[in-house]
N, C-alpha and C positions, 0 to 999 in steps of 0.2 A: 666568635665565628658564626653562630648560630645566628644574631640576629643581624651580622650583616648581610648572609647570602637572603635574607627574609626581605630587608629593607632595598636589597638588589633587585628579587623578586618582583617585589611591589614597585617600584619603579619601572620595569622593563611592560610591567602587564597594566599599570596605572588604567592607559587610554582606553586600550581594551575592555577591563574592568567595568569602565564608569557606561561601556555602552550594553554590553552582555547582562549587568546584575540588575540594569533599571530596570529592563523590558524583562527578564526575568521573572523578577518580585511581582510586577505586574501584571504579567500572564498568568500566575499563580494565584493573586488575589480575585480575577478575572474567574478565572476554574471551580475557585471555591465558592463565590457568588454565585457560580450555575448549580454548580454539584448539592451544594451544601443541603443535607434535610429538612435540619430547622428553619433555615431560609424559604424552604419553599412551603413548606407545614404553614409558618408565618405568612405567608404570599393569600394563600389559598384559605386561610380563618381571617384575613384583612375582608379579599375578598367577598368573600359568605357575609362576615359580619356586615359590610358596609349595603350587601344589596337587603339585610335585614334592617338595617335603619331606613332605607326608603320605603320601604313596606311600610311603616310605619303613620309614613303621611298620606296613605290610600284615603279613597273615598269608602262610608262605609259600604254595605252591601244591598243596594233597592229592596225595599219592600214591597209585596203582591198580597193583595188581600182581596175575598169575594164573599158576600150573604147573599145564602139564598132561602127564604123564609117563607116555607110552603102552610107551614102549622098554624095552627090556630083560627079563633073567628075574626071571619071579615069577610065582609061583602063587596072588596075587590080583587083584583087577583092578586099572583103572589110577588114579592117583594124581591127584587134583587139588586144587589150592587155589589159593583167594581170600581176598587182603588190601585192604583201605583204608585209608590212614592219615593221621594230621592232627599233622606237629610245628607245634612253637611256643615262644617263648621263655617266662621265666619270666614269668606275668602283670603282677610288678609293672614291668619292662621295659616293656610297651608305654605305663602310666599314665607313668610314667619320661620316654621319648618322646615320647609325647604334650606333655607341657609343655615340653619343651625346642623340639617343633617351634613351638607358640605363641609362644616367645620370638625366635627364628629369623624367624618372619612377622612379629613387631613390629617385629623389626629392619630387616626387608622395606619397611616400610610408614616407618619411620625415615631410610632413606635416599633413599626418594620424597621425604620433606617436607623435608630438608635439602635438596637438589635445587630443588624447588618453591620454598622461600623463597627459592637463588640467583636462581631464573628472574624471580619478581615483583620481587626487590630491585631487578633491572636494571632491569627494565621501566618500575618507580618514579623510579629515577632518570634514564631518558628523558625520563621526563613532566617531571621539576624542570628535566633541561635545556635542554627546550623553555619551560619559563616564563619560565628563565633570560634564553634567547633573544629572546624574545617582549619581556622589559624592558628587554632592551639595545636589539632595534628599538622600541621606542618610544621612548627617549632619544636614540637616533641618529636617529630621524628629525627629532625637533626640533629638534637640532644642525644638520641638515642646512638644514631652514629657515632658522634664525640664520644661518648660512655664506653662504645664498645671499645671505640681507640685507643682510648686510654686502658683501660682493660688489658688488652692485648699489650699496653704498652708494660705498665707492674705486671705482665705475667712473662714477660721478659727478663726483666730484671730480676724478678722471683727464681728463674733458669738459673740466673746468671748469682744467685744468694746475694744479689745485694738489697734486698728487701726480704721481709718475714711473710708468713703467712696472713697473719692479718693484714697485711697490706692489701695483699692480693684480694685477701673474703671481701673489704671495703668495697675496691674497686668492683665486682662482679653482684653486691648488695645494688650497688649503685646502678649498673647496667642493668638491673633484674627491676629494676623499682621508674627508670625511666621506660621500660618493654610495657611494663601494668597500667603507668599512665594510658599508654597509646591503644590499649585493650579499653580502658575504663571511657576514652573518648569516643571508640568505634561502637561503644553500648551505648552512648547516649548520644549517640547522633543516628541510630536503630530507634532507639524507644521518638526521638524528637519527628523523624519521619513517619512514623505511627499513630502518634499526634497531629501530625498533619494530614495525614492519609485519612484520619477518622472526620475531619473538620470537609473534605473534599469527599462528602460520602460515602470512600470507601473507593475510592479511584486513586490509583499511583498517583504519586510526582514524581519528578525526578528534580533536582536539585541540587547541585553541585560546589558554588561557587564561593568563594575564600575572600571577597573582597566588598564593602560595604556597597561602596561605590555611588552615597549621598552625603550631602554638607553636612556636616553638625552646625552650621550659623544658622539661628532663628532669627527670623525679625523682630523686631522690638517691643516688649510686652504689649503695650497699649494694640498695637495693629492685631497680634492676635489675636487678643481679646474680643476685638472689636469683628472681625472675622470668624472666631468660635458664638459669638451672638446673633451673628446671621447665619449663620450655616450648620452649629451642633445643634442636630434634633434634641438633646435633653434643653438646652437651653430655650431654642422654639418652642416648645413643648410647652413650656411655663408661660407664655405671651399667649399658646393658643388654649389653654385651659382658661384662661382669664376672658377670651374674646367667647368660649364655650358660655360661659356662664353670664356672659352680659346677653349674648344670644337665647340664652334661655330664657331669662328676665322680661325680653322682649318677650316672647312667645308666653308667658304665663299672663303679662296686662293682656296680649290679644286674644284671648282664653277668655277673659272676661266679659268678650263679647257675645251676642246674643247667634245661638245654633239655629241653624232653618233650616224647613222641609217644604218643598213643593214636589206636584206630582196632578197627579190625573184623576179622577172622581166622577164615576157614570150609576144613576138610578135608577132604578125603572122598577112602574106598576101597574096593572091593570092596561098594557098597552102602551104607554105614557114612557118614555125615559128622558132623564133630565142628566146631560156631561158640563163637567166644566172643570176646571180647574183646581187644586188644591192646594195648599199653604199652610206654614206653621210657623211658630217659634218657640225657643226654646230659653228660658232667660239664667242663665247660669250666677244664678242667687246664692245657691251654698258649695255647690262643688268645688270651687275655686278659691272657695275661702281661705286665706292667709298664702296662699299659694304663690302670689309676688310678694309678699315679706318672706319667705323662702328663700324666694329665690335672688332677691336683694342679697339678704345675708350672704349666699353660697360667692355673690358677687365680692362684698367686700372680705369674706376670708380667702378669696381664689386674689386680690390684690395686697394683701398681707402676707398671705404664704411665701406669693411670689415674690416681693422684693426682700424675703429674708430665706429665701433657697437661692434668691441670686447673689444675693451678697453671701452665702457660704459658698458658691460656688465661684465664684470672683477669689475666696478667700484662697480656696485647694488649688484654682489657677496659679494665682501667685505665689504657691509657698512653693508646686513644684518648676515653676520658669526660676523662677529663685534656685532652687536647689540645682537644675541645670545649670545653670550660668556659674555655678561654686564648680559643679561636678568636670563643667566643660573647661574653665580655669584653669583647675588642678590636672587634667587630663595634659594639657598643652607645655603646661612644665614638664609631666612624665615624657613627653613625649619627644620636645626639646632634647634635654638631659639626655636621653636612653640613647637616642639618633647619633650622638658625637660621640657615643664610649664606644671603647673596644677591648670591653674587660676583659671578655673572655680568651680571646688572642694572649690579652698580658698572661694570665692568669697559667694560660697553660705552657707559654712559656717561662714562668717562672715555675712552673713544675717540672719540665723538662731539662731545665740549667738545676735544676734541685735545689733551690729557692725556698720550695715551699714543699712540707709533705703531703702525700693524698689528703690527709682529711683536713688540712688547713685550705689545700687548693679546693677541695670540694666545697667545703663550706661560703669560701669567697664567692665560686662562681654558684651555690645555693642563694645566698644573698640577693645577686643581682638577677638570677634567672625569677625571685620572687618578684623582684621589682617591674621584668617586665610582663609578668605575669599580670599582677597588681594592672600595667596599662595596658592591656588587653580588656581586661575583664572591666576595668574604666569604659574606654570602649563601647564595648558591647550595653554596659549599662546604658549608657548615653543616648544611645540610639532607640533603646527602649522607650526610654521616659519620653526620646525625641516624638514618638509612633503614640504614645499618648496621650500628649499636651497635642499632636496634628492630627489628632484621630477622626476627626469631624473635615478632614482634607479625603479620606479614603474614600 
């Protein structure tokens, strides 16, 4: 009985369903991206940090320097001078810099969205386990009904002494134990909304809705793959650490070039001043020593690391599209199968022709209510795993 007024249910509201739950989930992941703390904590240390890397490639700070050299002997007047002066690396050093700081802020901005996609993944999969929940109390409550009917029904018969008392305790165990589930669901879909509330700030949701209302078809390993390589920040991530440190490499050969200083230079003595121009260099002989073997090295472990983090992460792609594609299989039999029965109909009519005793009809329809228990929570797993093999889609 139970699962077919569900599967009626779910057909009368299907169309419904697939338009109310999309834009739902949506507007919720939306909410949690404004609200969220650590999102913005992360927003505002990207930020900071990225306009601290520009700093970096400042010019240094002008030099001002004056003598005036009134002491001692001499038979002309007194002595002064004025300098100003402006060092600076070699020019192509700061264009150098400059792109390596660009790749650095990408990076910046890369490990927000990595973050970011954790944050909403959870969020999402909140919302699935409150649907989750939401279809198991709707199934439990029907149970619950049934329970009671039957109940009422051996307490009839109990009236009427054609049943013992243990018949009866059975029955009313069983109604008292289908009442606790529906208590135990209404707590954890309290605690799941507190979870979510905490992820949103600290700002309500509200949240209602009983129906997935997305495909479980993936497209075909390779395509996603090939789409989580362009689009998951941990995967960019590993291409731009690699292009960091080729950029660095650059920047440490043009290092090696020579630093200069010009600037301004005025004399005078006895009347007399002589200006003109000033000039320096600066030849970076030891500073920079080993500096691009360095930075070489950092280059070929940052292309080593990376094609053996992509290949484990290739690995954990495929084991879990793999295990969906088992999980979704097996999902499609349960689901098959369960859709054409109507055990529970038999079931209790063959308890009411007295067929069967309570605890043999209990048991049968315990059996099957596990099974579609079992595809439920198939289900609900499904959509998980679905939210994080697509997680770099959020």
């Amino acid at each position: 009985m139970y699962k077919n007024i569900v599967f009626a249910l779910c057909g009368c509201f299907l169309s419904f369903g697939l338009i109310a739950q999309s834009s739902s989930i949506e507007s919720i992941l939306r909410e949690v991206e404004q609200n969220n703390q650590e999102l913005k904590a992360l927003g505002q240390y990207a930020e900071s940090r990225a306009l601290e890397l520009k700093s970096g490639n400042n010019l240094p700070d002008p030099q001002l320097g004056a003598y005036y050299l009134p002491f001692g002997e001499h038979s002309t007047g007194d002595y002064s001078e004025f300098q100003v002066s402006q060092s600076f690396e070699f020019p192509t050093v700061y264009s150098t810099r400059r792109n390596l700081i660009d790749k650095q802020t990408d990076q910046l901005e890369l490990d927000y969205q990595a973050r970011r996609q954790e944050i909403l993944a959870q969020a999402k999969e909140y919302c699935l386990n409150l649907i989750y929940l939401n279809k198991r109390l709707t199934t439990e409550t029907l149970r619950v009904e049934q329970a009671k009917q039957v109940f009422e029904q051996v307490q009839e018969l109990y009236e009427k002494e054609q049943v013992g008392i243990l018949e009866l305790n059975k029955a009313k165990v069983a109604w008292i134990q289908e009442q606790f589930k529906i208590q135990q669901i209404e707590s954890d879909q309290r605690n799941t909304m507190l979870l979510l509330k905490n992820l949103n700030g600290g700002a309500e949701i509200r949240f209602s809705s009983d129906e997935y209302a997305l495909s479980l078809d993936l497209s075909d390993k390779e395509s996603v793959w090939q789409e989580k390589q362009s689009e998951d920040p941990e995967l960019v991530k590993l291409k731009q650490q690699e292009a960091i440190a080729q950029q660095s490499l650059r920047l440490a050969k043009n290092r090696t070039l020579p630093n200069l200083t010009a600037g301004f230079n005025s004399q005078g003595v006895a009347g007399e001043r002589f200006s003109g121009v000033y000039a320096g260099i600066s030849i970076p002989l030891w500073s920079n020593r080993n500096k691009v073997k360095a930075a070489q090295s950092q280059v070929d472990f940052q292309q080593s690391i990376n094609t053996s983090l992509s290949l484990q992460a290739y690995s954990a792609f495929e084991k879990q599209y793999n295990d969906y594609e088992i999980m979704f299989s097996k999902f499609q039999e349960y689901e098959a199968t369960l859709s054409g029965l109507n055990s529970d109909n038999l079931l209790l009519q063959a308890y009411q022709l007295g067929e069967l005793s309570f605890m043999e009809y209990y048991m049968e329809l315990k059996f099957y209510r596990q099974a579609y228990d079992t595809m439920l929570d198939m289900q609900y797993q499904l959509y998980v795993s679905q939210t994080q093999i697509l997680k770099h889609q959020l």
